[in-house]
N, C-alpha and C positions, 0 to 999 in steps of 0.2 A: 839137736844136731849131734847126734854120733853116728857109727856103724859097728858093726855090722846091722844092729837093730835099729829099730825105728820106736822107740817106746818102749815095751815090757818085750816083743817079739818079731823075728823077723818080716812079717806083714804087718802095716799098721793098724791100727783099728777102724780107722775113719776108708779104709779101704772098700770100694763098692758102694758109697755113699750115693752118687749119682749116676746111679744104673748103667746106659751104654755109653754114655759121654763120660765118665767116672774119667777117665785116663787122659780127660781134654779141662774137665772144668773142677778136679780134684788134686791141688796140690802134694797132697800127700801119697795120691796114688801116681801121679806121673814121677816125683821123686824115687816110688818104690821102681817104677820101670826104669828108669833112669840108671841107676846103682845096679841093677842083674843084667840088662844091657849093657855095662859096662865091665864087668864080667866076662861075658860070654866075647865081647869084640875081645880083651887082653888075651883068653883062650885062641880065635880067628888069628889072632894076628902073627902069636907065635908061633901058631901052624904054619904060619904065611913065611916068618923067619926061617923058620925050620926048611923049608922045602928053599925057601929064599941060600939057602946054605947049602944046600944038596945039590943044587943048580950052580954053586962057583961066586956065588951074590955076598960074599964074606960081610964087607963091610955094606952094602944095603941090608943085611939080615942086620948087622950089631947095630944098625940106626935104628932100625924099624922098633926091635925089641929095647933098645934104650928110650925111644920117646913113648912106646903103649907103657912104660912103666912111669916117666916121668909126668905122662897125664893122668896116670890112672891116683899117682902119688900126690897130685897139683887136685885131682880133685877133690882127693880125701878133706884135703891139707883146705882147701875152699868150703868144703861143708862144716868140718870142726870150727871152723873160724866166722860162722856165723854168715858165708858169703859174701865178703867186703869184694871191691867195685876190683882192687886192683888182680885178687886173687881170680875173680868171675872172669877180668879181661885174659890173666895169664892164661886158662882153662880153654878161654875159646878159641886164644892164637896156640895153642898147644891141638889144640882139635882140628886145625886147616894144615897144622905141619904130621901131624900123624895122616891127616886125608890124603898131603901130594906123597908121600913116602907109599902110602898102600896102592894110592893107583901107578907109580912107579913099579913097584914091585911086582903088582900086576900083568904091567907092560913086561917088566922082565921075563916073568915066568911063560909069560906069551908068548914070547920070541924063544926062549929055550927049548918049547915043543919041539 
């Protein structure tokens, strides 16, 4: 359990073990998707802030960009720690409070057109 690696380097080694199901029946590898996914949303999202700001959205942009940080933080903080039950719950109800936030903001920028 650390990051940014997974063992000696960024991909693990056990990585492609189980050919096209590898990312369904290989732990290791749905963790590596897991972690660069998460990545690339905290990217999406600030974008979404961003524009969330441009549009007049002040304080929905500073929710949006305070909870993609505070999950991306809670997850870390859940992997280092070996995954306990309570860290795993925080993680998941931090992941339905960044989901209503994005399609809110969605909505908003909707209606901004």
């Amino acid at each position: 359990n650390e990051y940014p690696l997974m063992g000696d380097g960024l991909v693990p080694y056990e990585y492609g073990e189980h050919g096209v199901w590898d990312a369904f029946e290989n732990p290791a590898s749905a963790q590596f998707h897991h972690r660069w996914i998460a990545v690339l949303a905290v990217i999406a999202v600030l974008a979404m802030a961003l524009r969330l700001r441009q549009a007049g959205y002040n304080t929905l942009a500073a929710a949006l960009a305070l909870v993609i940080f505070l999950q991306f933080a809670l997850g870390l903080t859940t992997l280092l720690l070996g995954v306990p039950v309570w860290a795993g719950a925080m993680h998941q109800t931090g992941a339905v409070a960044l989901l209503a936030l994005t399609l809110l903001g969605a909505h908003r920028l909707n209606l901004a057109r």
